[in-house]
Structures are given as structure tokens and as C-alpha cells.
C-alpha positions as CSV (number, residue, x, y, z in Angstrom):
1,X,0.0,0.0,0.0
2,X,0.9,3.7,0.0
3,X,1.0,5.5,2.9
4,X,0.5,9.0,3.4
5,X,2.1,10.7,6.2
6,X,2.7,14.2,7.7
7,X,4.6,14.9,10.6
8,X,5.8,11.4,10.6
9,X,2.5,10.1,11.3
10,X,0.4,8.6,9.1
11,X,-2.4,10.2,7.8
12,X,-3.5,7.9,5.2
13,X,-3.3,4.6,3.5
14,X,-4.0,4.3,-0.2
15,X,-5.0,0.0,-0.9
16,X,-2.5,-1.3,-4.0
17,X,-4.7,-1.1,-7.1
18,X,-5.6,-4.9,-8.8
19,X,-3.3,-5.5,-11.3
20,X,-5.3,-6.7,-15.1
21,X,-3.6,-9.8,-16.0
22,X,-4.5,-11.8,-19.2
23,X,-5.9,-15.3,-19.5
24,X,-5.0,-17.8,-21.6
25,X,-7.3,-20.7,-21.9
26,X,-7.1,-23.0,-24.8
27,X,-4.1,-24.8,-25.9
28,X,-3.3,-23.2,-29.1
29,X,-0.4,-25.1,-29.8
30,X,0.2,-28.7,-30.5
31,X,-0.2,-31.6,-27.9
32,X,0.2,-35.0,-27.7
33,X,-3.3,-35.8,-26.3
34,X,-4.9,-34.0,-28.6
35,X,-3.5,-35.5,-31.7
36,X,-4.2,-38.7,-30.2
37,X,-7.8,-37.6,-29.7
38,X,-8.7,-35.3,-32.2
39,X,-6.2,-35.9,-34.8
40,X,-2.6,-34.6,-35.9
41,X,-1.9,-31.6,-35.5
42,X,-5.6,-30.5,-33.6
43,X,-5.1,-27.1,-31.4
44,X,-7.8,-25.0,-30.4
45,X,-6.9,-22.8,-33.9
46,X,-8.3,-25.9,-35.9
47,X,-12.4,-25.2,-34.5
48,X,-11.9,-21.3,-34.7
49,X,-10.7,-21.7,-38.6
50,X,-13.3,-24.1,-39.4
51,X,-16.2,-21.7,-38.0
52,X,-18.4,-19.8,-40.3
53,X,-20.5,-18.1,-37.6
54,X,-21.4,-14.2,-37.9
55,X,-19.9,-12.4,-35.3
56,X,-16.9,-14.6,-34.3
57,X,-13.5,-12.6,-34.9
58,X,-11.1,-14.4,-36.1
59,X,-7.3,-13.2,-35.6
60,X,-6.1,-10.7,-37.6
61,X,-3.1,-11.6,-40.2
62,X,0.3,-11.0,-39.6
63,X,0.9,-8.8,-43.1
64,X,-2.2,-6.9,-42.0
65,X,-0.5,-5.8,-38.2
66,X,-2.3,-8.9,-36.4
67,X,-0.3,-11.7,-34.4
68,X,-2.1,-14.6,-37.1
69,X,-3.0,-18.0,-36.1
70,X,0.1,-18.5,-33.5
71,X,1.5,-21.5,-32.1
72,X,2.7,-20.1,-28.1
73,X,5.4,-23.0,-27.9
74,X,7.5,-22.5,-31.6
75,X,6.9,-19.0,-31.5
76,X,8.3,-16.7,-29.4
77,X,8.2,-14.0,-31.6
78,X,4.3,-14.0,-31.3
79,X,4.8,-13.8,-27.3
80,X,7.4,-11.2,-27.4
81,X,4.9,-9.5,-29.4
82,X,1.9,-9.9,-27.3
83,X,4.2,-8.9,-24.0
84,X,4.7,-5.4,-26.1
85,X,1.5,-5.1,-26.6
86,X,0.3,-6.2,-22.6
87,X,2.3,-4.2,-21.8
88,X,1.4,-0.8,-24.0
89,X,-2.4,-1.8,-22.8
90,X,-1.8,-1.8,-19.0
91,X,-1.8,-5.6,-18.6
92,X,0.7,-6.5,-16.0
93,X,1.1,-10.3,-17.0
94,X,-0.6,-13.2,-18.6
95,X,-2.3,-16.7,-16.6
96,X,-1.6,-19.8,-18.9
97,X,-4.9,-22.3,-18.3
């Protein structure tokens, strides 16, 4: 917290403020159980790319400014990228589900 004193006493206490964190949730890279499963290759990318329905954004491409359909294993690039970007936004760190 911050304290506020005067005098040497303390005249108020200011709570720390929540720190935003991001959340990752679905494995968008490769895994072992899920090519097993759900076939070579299968990440969480493979139901997104596949869906047609209005409204759902979709990731923008790399040419046009976007990070693209990443892989957050192989690429570091991609989290380098998204740290910069955290980071310019406010977001003090990420949660990986």
C-alpha cells in the first residue's frame, strides 16, 4: 500500500490497485493428447478456422498488423509480441490455463 504521512504520522493509506492480467485458456499449440484424440496436428486454432458463424473474430493476419493463427510453444516471436503489446495496454502479466 501507499501511505500517506505528515509529521511522521500517518495520515492515510492508499490500498495497492488490482493489477489486469491476461488469460490464456485453450491450448493453441500442439499436444500429444490432442492428436491422439482429435487428430494430428488439432489445437484450439483448428475449430476457430473451421467456424463460419457471424460475429466470431477471427485473428487478424500477420501482413495486416495482427499476431495470425500463433503456435505459443515455436513462437516466441508471437509472445514477445503480445508482452509489447500487454504491456502498452496496462496488462501486468498473462495466466496460462
Amino acid at each position: 500500500p501507499t501511505l500517506i504521512k505528515a509529521n511522521k504520522h500517518l495520515i492515510y493509506e492508499i490500498p495497492p490497485a488490482p493489477k489486469v492480467m491476461a488469460m490464456y485458456f485453450p491450448q493453441f499449440h500442439r499436444v500429444e493428447e490432442n492428436d491422439k484424440i482429435l487428430g494430428d496436428g488439432f489445437t484450439e486454432w483448428t475449430i476457430l478456422k473451421r467456424n463460419k458463424t457471424e460475429g466470431i473474430k477471427k485473428p487478424l493476419a500477420v501482413k495486416e498488423g495482427g499476431l495470425g493463427y500463433y503456435d505459443l510453444i515455436e513462437d516466441e516471436d508471437t509472445r514477445k509480441k503480445q508482452g509489447q503489446l500487454a504491456d502498452a495496454a496496462g496488462v501486468h502479466g498473462f495466466c496460462f490455463y
